[in-house]
KEMI-178857 format. One record per residue (C-alpha): residue number from 1; x, y, z; residue in one letter. Coordinates in steps of 0.2 Angstrom, whole numbers, plus 5000, padded with zeros to 4 digits. Layout:
KEMI-178857
> seq	u	v	w	type
> NUM	X	Y	Z	A
...
//
This chain:
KEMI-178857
> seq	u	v	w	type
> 1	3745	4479	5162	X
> 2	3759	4494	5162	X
> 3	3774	4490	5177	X
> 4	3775	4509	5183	X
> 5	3789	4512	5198	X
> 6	3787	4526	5208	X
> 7	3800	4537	5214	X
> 8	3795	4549	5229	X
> 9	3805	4566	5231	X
> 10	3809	4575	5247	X
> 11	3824	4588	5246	X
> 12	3828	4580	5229	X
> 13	3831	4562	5234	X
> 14	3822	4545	5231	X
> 15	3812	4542	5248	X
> 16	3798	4531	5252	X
> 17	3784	4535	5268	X
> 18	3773	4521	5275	X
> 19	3753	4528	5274	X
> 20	3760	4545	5268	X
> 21	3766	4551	5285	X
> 22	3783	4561	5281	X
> 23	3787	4556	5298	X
> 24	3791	4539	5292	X
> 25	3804	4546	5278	X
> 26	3815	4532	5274	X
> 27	3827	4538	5261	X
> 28	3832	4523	5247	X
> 29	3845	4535	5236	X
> 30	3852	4551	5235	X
> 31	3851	4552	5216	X
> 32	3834	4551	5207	X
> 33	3841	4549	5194	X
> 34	3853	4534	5196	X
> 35	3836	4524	5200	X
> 36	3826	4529	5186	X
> 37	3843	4522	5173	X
> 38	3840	4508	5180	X
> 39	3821	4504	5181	X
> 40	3823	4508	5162	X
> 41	3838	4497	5158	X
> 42	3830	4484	5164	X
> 43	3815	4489	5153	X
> 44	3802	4500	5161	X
> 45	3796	4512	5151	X
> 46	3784	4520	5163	X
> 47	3788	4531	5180	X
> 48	3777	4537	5191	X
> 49	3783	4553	5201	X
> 50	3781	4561	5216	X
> 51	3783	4580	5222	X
> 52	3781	4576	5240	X
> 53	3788	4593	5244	X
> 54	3775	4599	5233	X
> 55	3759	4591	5241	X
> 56	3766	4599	5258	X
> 57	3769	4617	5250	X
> 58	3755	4616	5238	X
> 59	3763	4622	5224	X
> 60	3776	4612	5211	X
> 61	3794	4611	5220	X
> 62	3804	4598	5212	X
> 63	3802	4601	5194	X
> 64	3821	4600	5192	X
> 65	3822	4582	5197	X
> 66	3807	4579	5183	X
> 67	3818	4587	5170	X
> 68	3833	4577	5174	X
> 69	3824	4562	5172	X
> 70	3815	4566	5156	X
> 71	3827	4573	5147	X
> 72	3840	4560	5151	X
> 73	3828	4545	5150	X
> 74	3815	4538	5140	X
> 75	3804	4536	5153	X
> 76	3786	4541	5151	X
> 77	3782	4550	5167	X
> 78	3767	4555	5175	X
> 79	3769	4568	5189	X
> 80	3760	4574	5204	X
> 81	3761	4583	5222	X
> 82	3754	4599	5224	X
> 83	3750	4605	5206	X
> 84	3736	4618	5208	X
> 85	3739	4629	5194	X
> 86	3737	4631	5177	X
> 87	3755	4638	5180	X
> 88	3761	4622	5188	X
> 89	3753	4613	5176	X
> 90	3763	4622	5161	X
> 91	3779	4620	5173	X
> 92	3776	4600	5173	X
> 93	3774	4597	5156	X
> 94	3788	4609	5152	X
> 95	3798	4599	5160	X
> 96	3794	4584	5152	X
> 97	3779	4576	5160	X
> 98	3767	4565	5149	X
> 99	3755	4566	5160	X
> 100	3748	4573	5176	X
> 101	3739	4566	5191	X
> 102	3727	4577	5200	X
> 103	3721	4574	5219	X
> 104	3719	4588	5231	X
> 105	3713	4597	5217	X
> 106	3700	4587	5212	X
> 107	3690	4588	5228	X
> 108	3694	4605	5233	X
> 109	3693	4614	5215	X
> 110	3684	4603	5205	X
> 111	3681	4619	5191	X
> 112	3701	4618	5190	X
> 113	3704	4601	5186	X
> 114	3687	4599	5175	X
> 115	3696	4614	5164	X
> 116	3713	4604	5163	X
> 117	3704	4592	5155	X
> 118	3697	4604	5142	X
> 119	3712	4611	5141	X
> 120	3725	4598	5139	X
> 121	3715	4581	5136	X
> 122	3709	4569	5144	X
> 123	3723	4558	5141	X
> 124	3734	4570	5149	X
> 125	3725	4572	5167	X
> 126	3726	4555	5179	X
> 127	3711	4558	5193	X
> 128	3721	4553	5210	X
> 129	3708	4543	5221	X
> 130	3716	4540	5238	X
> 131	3706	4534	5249	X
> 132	3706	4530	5268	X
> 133	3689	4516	5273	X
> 134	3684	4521	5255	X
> 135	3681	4542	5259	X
> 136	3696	4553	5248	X
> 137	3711	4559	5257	X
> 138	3717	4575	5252	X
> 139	3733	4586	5255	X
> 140	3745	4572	5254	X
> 141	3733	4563	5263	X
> 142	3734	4574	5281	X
> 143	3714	4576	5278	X
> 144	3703	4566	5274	X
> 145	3685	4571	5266	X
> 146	3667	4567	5266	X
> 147	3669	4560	5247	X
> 148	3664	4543	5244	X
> 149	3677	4533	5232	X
> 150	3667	4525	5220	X
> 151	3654	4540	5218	X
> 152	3670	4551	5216	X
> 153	3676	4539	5201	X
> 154	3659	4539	5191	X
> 155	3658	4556	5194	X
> 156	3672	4562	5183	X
> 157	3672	4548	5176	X
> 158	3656	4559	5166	X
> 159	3668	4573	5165	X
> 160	3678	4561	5150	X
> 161	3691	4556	5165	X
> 162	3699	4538	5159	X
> 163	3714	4537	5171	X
> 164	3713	4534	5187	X
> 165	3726	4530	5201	X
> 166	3719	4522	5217	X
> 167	3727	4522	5230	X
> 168	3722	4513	5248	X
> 169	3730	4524	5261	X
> 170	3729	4507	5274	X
> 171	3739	4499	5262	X
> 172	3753	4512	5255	X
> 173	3772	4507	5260	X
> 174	3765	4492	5270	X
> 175	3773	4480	5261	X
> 176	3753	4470	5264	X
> 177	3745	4466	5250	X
> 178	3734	4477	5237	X
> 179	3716	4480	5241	X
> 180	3709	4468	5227	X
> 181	3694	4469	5235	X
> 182	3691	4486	5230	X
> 183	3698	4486	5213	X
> 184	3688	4472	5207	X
> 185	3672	4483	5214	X
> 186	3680	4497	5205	X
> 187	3678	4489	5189	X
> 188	3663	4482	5191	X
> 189	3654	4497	5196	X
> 190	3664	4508	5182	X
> 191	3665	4508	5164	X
> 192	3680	4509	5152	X
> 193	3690	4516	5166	X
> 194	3709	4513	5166	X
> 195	3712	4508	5182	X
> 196	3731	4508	5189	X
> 197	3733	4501	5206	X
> 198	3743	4508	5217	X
> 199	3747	4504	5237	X
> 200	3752	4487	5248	X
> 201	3763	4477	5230	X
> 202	3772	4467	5240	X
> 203	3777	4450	5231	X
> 204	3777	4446	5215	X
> 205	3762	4436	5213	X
> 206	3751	4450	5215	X
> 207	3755	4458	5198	X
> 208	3746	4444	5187	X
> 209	3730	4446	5199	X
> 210	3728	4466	5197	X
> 211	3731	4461	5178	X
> 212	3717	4448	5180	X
> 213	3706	4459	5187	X
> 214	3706	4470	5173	X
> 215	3721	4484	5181	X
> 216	3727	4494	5166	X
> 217	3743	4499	5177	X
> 218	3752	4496	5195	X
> 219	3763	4507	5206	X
> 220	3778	4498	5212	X
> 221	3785	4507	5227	X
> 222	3794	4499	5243	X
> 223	3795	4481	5237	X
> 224	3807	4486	5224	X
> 225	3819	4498	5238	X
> 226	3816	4483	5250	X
> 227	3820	4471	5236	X
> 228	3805	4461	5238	X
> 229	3802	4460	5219	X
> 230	3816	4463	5209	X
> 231	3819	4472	5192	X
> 232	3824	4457	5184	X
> 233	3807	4447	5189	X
> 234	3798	4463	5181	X
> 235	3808	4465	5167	X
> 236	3801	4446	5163	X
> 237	3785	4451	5165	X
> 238	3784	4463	5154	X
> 239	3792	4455	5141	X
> 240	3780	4439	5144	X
> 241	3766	4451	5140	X
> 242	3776	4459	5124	X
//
């Protein structure tokens, strides 16, 4: 199972919200940057980030930050908030994305995201599945739709979508618990789908059970900032699995 951080951007630093309400903006570091050094130095090699500016303003905004870490890293990054475009799109793997996560867009413009995965492989388009009581949230979750989770998955799932990051909404920047529940419906009721959990981590012993269940990845937010899992426990895990 992939360790993937996550690093959230508003105004160009490293913040964290609990249940994606900007209102709870707590901000961990003023240098994006700095953070991802040192996920890597203690050997992550994956980063999930977040254009929280973007999802507000529906259109890429901090594609600088991206480029900075990319090009002064190894990381392999997959980005989100607010793509829409073909343009944002070209902006984010310009500047040095590996991959691209789709939410919003998915529910709203499901043509658009279908034609990204034509057009730039499956491998290269994550399908964002945030879900509030298991209906998708969109627009940096301030609305939530009449989609059903699950049905939503499958769906793209015969559109050649393999990677999917599912988010429970209840759980994100609580520092609770993931919803292993879920996920392990999830797989059941899916095939072939690379899974990567996302929403609640909050000890360490969490990790081996979403790599039990069958989780090809996990987002790590909060319980690194707030120091609840360390780098150095994750760095052994990763190297255990080596």
């Amino acid at each position: 199972m992939r360790i993937i951080p996550a690093i959230d951007i508003i105004d160009g630093k490293c913040v964290r919200l609990s249940k994606g309400d900007y209102n709870t903006k707590k901000i961990y570091n003023e240098n994006p940057l700095e953070v991802a050094k040192e996920f890597e130095a203690h050997g992550i090699e994956y980063l999930h980030l977040v254009d929280l500016d973007g999802a507000k303003s529906k259109h890429i905004v901090n594609h600088k930050v991206l480029e900075q870490i990319a090009s002064k890293t190894n990381l392999k990054i997959d980005f989100g908030g607010g793509l829409k475009t073909d343009n944002d799109l070209r902006i984010a793997f310009d500047s040095g994305a590996n991959q691209i996560t789709g939410g919003s867009i998915a529910v709203k413009d499901p043509e658009t995201f279908i034609s990204w995965i034509v057009k730039f492989g499956a491998d290269k388009i994550i399908l964002g599945a945030d879900a509030n009581n298991e209906k998708i949230a969109v627009s940096g979750w301030l609305e939530e739709s009449d989609k059903e989770l699950i049905p939503f998955i499958t769906a793209y799932q015969k559109e050649n979508v393999s990677y999917v990051i599912c988010t429970d909404i209840s759980k994100d920047g609580m520092l609770q618990g993931p919803s292993f529940d879920l996920y392990e419906r999830i797989l059941k009721e899916t095939n072939d789908l690379k899974l990567i959990a996302s929403g609640g981590i909050s000890t360490f012993d969490e990790l081996p059970k979403l790599a039990t269940l069958g989780c090809e990845g996990t987002i790590i937010g909060k319980a690194i900032y707030e120091n609840r899992i360390s780098l150095k426990q994750l760095e052994d895990f990763i190297l255990s699995k080596a």
